[in-house]
PADRENZA-889895 format. One record per residue: residue number from 1; residue in one letter; x, y, z of N, C-alpha, C in turn. Coordinates in Angstrom, 3 decimals, m for minus. Example, Ala and Ser with C-alpha at 12.3 -4.5 7.8 and 13.67 -1.06 7.14 Angstrom:
! PADRENZA-889895
(site 1 "A" (13.190 m5.690 7.800) (12.300 m4.500 7.800) (13.200 m3.300 7.800))
(site 2 "S" (12.850 m2.250 7.080) (13.670 m1.060 7.140) (12.900 0.030 7.870))
//
This chain:
! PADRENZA-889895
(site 1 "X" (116.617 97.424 83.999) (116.264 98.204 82.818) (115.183 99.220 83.159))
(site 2 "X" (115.289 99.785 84.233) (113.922 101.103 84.521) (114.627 101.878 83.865))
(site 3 "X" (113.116 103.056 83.769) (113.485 104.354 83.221) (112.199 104.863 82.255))
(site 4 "X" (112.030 105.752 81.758) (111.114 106.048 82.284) (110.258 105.233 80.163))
(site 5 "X" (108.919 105.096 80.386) (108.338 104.231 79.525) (108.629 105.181 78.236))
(site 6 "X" (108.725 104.228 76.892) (108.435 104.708 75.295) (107.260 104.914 74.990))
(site 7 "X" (107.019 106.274 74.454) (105.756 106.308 74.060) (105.326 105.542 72.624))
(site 8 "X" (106.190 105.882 72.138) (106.390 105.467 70.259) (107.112 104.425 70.349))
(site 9 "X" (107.109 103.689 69.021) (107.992 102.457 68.385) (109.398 103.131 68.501))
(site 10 "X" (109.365 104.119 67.879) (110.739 104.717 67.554) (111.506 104.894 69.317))
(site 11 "X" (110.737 105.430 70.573) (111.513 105.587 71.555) (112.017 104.146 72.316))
(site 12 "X" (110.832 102.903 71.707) (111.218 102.064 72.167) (112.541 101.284 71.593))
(site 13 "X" (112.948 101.470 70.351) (114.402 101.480 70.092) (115.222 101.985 70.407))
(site 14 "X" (114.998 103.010 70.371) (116.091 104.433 70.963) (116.386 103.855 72.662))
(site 15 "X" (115.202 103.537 72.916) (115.874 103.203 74.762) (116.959 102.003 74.466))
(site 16 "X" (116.305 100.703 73.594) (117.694 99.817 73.804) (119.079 100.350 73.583))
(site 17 "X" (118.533 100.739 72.271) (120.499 101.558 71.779) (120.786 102.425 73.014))
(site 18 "X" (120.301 102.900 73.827) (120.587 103.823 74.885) (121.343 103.203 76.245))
(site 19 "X" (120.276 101.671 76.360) (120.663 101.170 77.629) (121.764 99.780 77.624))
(site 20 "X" (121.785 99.684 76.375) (122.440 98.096 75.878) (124.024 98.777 75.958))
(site 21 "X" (124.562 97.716 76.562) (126.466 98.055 76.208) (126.382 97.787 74.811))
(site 22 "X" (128.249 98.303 74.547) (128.265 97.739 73.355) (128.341 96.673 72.895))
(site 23 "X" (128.600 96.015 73.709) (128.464 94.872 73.337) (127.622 93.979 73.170))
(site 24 "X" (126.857 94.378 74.294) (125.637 93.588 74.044) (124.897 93.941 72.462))
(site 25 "X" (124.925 95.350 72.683) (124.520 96.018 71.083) (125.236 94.935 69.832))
(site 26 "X" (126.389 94.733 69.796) (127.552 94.177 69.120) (126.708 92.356 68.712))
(site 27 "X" (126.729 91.883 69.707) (125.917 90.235 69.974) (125.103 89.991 69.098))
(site 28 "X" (124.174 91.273 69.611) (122.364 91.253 68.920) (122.800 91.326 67.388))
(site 29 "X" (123.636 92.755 67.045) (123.255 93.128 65.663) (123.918 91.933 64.622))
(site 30 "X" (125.053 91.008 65.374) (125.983 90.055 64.170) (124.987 88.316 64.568))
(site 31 "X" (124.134 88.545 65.369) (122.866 87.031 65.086) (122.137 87.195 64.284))
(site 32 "X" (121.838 86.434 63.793) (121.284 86.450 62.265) (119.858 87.092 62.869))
(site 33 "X" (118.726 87.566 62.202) (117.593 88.037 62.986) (116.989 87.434 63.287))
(site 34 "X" (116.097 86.241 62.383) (115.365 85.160 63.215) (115.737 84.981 64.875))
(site 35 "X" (117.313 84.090 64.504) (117.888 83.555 65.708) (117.875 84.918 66.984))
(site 36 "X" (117.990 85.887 66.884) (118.138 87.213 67.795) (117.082 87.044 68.057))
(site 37 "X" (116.048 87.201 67.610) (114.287 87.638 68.270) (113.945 86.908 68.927))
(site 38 "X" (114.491 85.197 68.509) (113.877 84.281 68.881) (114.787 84.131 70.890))
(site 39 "X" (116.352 84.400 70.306) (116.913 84.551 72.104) (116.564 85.288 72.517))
(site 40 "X" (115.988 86.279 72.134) (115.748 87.255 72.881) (113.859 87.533 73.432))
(site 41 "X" (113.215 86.119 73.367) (111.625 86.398 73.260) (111.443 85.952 74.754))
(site 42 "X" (112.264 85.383 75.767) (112.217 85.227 77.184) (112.693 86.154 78.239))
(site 43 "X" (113.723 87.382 77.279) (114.074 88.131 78.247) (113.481 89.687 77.968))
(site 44 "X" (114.225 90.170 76.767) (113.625 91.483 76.543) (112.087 91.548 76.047))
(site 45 "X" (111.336 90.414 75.087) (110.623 90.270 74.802) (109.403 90.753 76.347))
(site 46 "X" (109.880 89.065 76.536) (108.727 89.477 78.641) (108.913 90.827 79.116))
(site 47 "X" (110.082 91.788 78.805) (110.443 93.027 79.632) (109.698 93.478 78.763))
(site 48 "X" (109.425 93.498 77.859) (108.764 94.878 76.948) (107.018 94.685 77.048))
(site 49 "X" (106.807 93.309 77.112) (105.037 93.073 77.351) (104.936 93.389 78.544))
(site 50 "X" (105.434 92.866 79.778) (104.875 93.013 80.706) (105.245 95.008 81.475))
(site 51 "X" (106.121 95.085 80.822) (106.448 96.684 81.228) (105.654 97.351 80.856))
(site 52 "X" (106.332 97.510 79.273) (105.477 98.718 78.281) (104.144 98.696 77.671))
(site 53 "X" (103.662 97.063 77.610) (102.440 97.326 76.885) (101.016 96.655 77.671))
(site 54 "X" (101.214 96.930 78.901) (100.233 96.699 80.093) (98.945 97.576 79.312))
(site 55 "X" (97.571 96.753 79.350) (96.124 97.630 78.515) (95.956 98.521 79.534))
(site 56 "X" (96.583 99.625 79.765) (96.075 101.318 80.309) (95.624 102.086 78.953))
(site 57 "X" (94.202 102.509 79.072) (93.832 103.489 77.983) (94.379 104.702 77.580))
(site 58 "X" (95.491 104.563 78.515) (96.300 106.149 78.662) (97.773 105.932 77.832))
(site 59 "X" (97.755 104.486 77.404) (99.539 104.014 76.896) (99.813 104.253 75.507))
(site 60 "X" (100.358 104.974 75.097) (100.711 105.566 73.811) (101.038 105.083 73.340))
(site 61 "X" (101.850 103.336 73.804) (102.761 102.763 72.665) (101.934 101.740 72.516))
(site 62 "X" (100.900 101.327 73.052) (99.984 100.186 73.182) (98.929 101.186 71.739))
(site 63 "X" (98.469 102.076 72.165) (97.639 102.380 71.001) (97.828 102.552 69.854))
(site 64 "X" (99.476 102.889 69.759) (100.150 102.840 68.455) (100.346 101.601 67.759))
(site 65 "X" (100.502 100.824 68.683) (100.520 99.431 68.004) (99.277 98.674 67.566))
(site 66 "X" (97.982 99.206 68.238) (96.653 98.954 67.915) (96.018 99.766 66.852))
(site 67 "X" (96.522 101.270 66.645) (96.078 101.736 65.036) (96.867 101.220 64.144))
(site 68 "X" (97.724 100.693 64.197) (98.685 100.030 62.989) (97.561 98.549 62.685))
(site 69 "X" (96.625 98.065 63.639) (95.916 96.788 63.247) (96.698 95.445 64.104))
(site 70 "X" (98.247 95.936 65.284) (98.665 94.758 65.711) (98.303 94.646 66.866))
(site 71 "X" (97.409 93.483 67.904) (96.778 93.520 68.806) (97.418 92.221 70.045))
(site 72 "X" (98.251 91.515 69.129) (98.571 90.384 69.799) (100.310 91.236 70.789))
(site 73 "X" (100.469 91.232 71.531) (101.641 91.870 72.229) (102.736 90.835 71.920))
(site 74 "X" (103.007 89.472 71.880) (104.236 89.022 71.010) (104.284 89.498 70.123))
(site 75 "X" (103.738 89.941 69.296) (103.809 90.463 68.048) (104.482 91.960 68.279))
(site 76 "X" (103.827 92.666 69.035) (104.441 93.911 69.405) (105.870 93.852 69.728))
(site 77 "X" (105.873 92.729 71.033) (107.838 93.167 71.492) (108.345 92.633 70.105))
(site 78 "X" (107.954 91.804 69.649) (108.941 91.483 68.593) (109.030 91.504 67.311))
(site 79 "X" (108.462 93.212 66.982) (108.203 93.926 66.064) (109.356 95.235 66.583))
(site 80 "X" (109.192 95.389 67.743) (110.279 96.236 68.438) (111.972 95.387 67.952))
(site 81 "X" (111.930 94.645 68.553) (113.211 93.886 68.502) (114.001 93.946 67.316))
(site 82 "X" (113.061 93.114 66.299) (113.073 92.811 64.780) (113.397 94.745 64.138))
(site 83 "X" (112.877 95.812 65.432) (113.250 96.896 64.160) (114.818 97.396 64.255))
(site 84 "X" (114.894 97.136 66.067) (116.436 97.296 66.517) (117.558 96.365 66.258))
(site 85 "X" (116.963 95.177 65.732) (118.182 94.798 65.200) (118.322 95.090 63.824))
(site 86 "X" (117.184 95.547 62.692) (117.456 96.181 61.226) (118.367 97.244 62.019))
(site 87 "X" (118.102 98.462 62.731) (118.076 99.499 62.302) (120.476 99.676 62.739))
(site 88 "X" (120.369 98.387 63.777) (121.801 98.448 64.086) (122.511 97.788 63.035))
(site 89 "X" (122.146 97.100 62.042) (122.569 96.550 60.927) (122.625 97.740 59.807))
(site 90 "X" (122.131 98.568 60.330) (121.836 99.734 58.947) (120.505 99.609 57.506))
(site 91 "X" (119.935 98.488 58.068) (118.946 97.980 56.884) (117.455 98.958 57.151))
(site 92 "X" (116.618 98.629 56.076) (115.832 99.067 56.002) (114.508 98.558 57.413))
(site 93 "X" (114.114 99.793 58.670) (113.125 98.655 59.738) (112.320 98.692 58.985))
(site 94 "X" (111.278 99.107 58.051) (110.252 98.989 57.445) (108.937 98.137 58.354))
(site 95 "X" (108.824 99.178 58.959) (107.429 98.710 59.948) (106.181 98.593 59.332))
(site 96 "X" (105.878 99.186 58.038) (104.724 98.914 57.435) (104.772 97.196 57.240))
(site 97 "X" (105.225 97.153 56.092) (105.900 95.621 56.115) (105.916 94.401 56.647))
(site 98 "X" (106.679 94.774 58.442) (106.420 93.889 59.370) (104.580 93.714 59.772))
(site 99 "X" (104.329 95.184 59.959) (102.816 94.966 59.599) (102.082 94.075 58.913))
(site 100 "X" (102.103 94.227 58.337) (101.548 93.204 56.889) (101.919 91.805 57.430))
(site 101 "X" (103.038 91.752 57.296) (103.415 90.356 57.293) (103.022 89.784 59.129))
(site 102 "X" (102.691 90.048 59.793) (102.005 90.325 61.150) (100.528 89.888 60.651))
(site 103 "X" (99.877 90.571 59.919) (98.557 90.318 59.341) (97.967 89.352 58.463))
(site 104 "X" (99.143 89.337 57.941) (99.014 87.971 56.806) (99.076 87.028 57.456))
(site 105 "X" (99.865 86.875 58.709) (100.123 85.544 59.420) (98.710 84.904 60.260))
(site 106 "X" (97.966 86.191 60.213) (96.894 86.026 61.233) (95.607 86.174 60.876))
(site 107 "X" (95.630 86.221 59.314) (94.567 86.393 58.726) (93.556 85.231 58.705))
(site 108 "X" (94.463 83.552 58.370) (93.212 82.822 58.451) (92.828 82.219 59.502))
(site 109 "X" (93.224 82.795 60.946) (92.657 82.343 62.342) (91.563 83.598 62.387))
(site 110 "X" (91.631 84.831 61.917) (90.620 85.993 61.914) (89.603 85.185 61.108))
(site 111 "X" (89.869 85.050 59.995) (88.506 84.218 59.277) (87.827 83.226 59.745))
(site 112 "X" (88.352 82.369 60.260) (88.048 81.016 61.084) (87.295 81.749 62.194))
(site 113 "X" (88.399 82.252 63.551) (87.259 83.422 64.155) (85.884 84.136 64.270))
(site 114 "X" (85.946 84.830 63.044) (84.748 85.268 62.525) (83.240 84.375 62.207))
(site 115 "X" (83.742 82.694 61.666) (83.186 82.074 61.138) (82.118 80.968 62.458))
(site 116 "X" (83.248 81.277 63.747) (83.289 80.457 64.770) (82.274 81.392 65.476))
(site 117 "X" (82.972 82.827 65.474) (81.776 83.514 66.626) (80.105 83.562 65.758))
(site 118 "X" (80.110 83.935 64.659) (78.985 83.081 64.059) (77.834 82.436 64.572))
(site 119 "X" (78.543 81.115 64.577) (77.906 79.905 65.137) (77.770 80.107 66.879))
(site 120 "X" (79.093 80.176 67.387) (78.670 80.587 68.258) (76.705 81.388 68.422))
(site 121 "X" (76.943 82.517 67.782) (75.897 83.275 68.094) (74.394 82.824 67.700))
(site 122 "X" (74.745 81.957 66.754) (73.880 81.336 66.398) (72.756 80.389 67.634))
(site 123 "X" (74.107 80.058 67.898) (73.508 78.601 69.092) (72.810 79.514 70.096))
(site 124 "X" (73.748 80.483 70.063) (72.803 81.164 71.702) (71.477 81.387 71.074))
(site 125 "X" (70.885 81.931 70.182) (69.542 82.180 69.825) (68.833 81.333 69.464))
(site 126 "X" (69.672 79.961 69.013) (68.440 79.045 68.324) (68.456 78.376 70.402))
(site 127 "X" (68.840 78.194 71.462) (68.886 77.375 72.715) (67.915 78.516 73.467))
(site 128 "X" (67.011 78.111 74.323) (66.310 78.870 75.386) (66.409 78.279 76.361))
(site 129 "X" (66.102 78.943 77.425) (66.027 78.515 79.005) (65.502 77.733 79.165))
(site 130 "X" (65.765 76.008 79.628) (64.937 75.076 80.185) (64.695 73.939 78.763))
(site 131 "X" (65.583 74.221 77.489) (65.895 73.307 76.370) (66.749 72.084 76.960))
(site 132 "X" (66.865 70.968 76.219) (67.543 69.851 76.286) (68.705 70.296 75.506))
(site 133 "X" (69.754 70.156 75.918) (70.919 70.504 75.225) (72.204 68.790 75.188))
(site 134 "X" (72.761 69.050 74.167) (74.045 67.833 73.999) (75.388 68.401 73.625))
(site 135 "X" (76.233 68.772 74.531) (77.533 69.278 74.078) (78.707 67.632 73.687))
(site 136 "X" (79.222 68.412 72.338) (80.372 66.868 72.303) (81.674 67.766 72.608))
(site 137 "X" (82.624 66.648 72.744) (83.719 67.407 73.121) (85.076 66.312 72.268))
(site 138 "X" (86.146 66.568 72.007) (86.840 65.815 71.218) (87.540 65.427 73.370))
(site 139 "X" (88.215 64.293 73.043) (89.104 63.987 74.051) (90.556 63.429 74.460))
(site 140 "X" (91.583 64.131 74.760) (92.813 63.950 74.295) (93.085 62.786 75.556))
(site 141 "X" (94.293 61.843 75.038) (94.302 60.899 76.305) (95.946 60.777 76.070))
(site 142 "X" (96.354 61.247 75.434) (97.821 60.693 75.081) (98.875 60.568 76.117))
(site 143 "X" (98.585 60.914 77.479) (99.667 61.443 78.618) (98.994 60.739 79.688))
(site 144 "X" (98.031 59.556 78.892) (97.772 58.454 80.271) (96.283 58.951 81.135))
(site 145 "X" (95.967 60.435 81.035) (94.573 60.900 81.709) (93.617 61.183 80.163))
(site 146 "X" (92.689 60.874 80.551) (91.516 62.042 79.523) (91.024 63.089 79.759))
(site 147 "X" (91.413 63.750 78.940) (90.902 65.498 79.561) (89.668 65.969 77.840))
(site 148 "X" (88.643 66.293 78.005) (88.006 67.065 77.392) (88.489 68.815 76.915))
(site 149 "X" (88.563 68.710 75.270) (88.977 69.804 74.972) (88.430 70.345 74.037))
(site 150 "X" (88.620 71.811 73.390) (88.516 72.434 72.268) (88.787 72.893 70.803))
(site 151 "X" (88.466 72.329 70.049) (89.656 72.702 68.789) (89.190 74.368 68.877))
(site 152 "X" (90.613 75.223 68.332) (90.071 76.175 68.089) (90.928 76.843 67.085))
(site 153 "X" (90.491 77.806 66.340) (90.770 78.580 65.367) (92.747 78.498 65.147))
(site 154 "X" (93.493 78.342 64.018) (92.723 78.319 63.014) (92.097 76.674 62.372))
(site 155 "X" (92.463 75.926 63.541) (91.968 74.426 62.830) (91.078 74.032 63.858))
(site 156 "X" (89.953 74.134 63.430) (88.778 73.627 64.086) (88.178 72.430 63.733))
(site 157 "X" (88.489 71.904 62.627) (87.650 70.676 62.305) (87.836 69.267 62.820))
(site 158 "X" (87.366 68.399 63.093) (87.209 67.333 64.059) (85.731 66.200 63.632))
(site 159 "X" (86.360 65.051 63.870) (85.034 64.156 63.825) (85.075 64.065 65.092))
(site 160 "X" (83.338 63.726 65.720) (82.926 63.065 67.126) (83.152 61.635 67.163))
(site 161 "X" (83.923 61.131 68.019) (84.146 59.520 67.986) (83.411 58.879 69.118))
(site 162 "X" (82.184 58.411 68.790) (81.147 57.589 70.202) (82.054 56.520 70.856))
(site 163 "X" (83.385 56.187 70.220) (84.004 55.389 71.078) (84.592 55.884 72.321))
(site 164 "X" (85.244 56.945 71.828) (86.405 57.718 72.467) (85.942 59.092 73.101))
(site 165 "X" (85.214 59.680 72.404) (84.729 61.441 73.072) (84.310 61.450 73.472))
(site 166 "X" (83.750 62.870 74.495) (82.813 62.805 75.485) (81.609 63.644 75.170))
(site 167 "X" (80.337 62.858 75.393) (78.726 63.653 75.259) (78.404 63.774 76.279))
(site 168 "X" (77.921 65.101 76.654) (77.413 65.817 78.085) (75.983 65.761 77.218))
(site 169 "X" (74.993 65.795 78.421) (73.625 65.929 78.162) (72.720 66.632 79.161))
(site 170 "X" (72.387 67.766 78.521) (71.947 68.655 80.046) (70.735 69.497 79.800))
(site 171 "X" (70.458 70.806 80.515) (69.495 72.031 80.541) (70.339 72.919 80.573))
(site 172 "X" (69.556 73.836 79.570) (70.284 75.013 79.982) (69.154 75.921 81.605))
(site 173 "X" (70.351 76.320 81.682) (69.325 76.848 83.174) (69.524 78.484 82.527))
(site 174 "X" (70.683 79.077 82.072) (70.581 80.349 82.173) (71.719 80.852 80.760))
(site 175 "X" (71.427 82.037 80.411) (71.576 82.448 78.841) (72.873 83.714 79.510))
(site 176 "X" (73.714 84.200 78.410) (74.611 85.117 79.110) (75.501 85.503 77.968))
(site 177 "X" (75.338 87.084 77.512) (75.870 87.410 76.920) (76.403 88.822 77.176))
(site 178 "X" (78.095 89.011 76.727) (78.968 90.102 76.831) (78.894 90.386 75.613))
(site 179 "X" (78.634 91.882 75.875) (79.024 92.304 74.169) (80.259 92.979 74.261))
(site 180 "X" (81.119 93.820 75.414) (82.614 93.839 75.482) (83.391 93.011 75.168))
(site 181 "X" (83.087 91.859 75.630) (84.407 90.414 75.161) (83.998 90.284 74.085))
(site 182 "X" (82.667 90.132 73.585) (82.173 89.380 72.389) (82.161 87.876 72.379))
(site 183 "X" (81.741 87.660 73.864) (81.275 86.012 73.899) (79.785 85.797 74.642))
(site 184 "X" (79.403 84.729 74.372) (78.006 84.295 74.664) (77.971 82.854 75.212))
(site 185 "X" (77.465 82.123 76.230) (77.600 81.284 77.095) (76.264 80.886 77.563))
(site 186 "X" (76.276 79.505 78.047) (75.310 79.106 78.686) (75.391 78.613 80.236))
(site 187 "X" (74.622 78.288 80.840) (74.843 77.574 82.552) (73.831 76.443 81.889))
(site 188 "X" (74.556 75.593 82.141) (73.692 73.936 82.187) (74.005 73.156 83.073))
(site 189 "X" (72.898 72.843 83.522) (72.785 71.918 84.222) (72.666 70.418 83.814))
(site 190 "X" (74.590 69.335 84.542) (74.304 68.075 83.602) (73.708 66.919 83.830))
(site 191 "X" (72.869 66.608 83.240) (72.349 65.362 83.726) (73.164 63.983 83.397))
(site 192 "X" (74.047 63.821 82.434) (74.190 62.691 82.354) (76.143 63.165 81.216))
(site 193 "X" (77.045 62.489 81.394) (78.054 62.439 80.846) (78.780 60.844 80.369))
(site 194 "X" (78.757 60.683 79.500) (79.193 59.587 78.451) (80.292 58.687 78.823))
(site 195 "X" (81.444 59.435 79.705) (82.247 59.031 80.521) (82.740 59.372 81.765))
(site 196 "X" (82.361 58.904 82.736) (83.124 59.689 84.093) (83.994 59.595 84.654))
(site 197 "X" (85.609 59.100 83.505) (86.753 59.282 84.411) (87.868 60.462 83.288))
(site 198 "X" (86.865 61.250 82.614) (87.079 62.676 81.934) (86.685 63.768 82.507))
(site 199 "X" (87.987 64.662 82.565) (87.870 66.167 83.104) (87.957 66.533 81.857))
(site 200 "X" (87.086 67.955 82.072) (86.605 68.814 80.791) (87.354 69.662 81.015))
(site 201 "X" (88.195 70.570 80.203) (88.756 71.539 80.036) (89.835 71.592 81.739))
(site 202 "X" (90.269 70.417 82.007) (90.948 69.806 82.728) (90.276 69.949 84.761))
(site 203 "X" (89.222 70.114 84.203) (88.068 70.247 85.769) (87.314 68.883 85.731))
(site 204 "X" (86.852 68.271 87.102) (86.012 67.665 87.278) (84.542 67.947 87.065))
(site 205 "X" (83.823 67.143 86.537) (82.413 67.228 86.092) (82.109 66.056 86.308))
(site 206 "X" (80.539 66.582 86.798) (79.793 65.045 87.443) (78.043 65.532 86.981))
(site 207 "X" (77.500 64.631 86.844) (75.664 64.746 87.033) (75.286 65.516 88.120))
(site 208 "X" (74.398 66.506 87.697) (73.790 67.731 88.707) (74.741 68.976 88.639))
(site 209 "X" (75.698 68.862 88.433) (76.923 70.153 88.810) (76.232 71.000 87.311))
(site 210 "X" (76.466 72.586 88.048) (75.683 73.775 87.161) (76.770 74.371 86.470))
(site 211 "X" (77.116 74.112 85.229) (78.023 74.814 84.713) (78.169 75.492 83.552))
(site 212 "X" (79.371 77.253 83.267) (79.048 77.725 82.244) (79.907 77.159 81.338))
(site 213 "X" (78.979 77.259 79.903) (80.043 76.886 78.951) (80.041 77.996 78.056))
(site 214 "X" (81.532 78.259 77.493) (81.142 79.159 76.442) (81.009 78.631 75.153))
(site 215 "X" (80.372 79.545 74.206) (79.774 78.366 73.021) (80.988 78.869 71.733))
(site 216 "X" (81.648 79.573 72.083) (82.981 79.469 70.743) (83.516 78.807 70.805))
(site 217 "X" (83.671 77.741 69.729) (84.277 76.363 69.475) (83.131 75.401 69.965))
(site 218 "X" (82.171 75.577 71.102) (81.643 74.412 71.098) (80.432 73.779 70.489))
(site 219 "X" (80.407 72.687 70.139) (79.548 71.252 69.344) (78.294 71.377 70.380))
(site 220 "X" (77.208 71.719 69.824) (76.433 71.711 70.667) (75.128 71.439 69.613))
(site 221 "X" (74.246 70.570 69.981) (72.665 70.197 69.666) (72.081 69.923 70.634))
(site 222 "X" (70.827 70.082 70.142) (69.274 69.909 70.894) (68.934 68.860 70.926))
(site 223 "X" (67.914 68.459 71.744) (67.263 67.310 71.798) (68.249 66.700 73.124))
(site 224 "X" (67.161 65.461 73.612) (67.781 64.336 74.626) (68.859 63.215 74.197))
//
């Protein structure tokens, strides 16, 4: 499928109808649409993220899809897809629409988000260099290992279980903040972990080892 890239939504349809037999054209347009987007999210889908919407500041169809408010690239190829199979059906693509409904879907992980980097930011300012710090961590075991993990947006909520989870207890040695990503992190150093036959975020961790954590999503208090 080379040739040369879509700048617009609209050329990126125009290339399938261009390069698709008819038949293949024929396949797509008589599957119901769900079922089409969804066969089609391993092949053309991957061809269209990893081709067309690579982050170059120079990509026309990447920025078009970012002033419309859509940032997630599944969302993109298969906003493309979803318009080429309306538009071979003869129906209305109504890309505003898909918009929306793109936004609506993602609205209460943005809120949660928002609510998370927060705290996040919080922690970094209320923690200084050379504080006693206590990270908890929820811990999944269901597949026979324990691995230390994160809830994250849009369902974050969780009880700490002193039976079952894991409490790290450390220093922070060093403070670290991006304001490009929009994350904020610490280096701690651990002194002591609650269980030691748990990998954190599926890594080994032991007493003394210097490590960063980032603080979105994570449970973190003061004191020994």
């Amino acid at each position: 499928m080379a040739g040369k890239k879509p700048a617009t939504i609209d050329e990126a349809i125009l290339y399938f109808e261009k390069k698709w037999s008819d038949k293949q054209k024929e396949k797509f347009k008589n599957t119901p649409e769900k079922t089409a987007i969804s066969e089609t999210e391993l092949t053309y889908g991957i061809f269209i993220r990893s081709k067309w919407l690579n982050p170059d500041k120079n990509n026309p169809l990447l920025k078009e899809f970012l002033d419309l408010g859509v940032d997630e690239s599944h969302d993109m190829s298969r906003l493309i897809l979803t318009s080429l199979h309306r538009k071979l059906n003869n129906l209305p693509v109504d890309i505003e629409g898909q918009v929306q409904e793109i936004k609506e879907y993602w609205k209460p992980t943005r809120i949660c988000e928002a609510a998370e980097d927060k705290i996040a930011e919080q922690n970094f300012k209320k923690f200084n260099i050379g504080d006693s710090i206590t990270i908890f961590l929820d811990v999944d075991a269901k597949f026979g290992t324990r691995n230390a993990f994160l809830h994250e947006c849009p369902n974050t909520e969780w009880s700490f279980d002193y039976k079952n989870d894991l409490m790290i207890k450390g220093i922070v040695l060093d403070k670290y903040s991006n304001a490009a990503k929009k994350n904020v992190s610490f280096k701690v150093k651990i002194a002591s972990l609650s269980s030691e036959n748990t990998t954190v975020f599926f890594k080994n961790m032991k007493a003394s080892d210097e490590v960063e954590f980032y603080l979105m999503y994570l449970l973190v208090k003061g004191g020994k």
